[in-house]
C-alpha positions, 0 to 999 in steps of 0.5 A, spaced: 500 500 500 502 507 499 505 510 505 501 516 508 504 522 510 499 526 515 500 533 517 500 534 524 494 539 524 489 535 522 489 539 515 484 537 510 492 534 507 491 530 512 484 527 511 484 526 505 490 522 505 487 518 510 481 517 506 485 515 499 481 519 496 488 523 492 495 520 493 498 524 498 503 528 495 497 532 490 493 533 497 499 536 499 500 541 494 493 542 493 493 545 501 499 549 499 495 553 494 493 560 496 486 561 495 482 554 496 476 553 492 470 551 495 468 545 492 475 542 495 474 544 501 466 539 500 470 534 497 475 534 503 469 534 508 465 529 504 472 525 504 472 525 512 465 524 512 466 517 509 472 515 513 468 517 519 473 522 521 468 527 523 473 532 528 476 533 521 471 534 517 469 540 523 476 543 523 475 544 515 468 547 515 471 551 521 478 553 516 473 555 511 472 562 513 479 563 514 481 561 506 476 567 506 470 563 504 465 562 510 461 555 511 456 555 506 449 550 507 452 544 503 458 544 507 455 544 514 449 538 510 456 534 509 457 535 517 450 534 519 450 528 514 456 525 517 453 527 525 446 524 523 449 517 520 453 516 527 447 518 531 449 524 534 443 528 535 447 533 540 452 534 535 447 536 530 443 540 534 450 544 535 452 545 527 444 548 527 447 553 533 452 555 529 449 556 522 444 561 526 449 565 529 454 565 521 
């Protein structure tokens, strides 16, 4: 198998190493790039999301707004769907707190 090499941070890099979604080295450079488009950024939520990494997929929704591109409603979906799926209720209902409050 290919070996992973995961950013200490819990990057998106990182993620979607772990999920094989994209050989290591282009997640890498992909996270290196100055303005990340949003559908990356869904593509390494939904990523986390189907490898059960739910912090992961939460910390790329919260750098979103840092990339200077706020959560959208399809980002905090993928989130939902991912905390619905575990049946995590309290997780949910604080995602839709925080939507309110954007």
């Amino acid at each position: 198998g290919q070996q992973h090499v995961e950013a200490a941070d819990g990057s998106m890099a990182a993620c979607l190493c772990a999920a094989e979604v994209l050989p290591c080295a282009l997640a890498h450079a992909l996270t290196l790039a100055s303005a990340t488009p949003v559908p990356l950024l869904h593509s390494g939520m939904k990523a986390c999301v189907d490898a059960g990494r739910l912090r992961d997929a939460d910390r790329l929704l919260q750098s979103m707004a840092a990339a200077g591109c706020p959560p959208d409603v399809r980002a905090y979906n993928i989130l939902m769907a991912g905390h619905s799926r575990a049946a995590n209720p309290v997780a949910i209902g604080r995602l839709l707190q925080r939507m309110r409050d954007v």
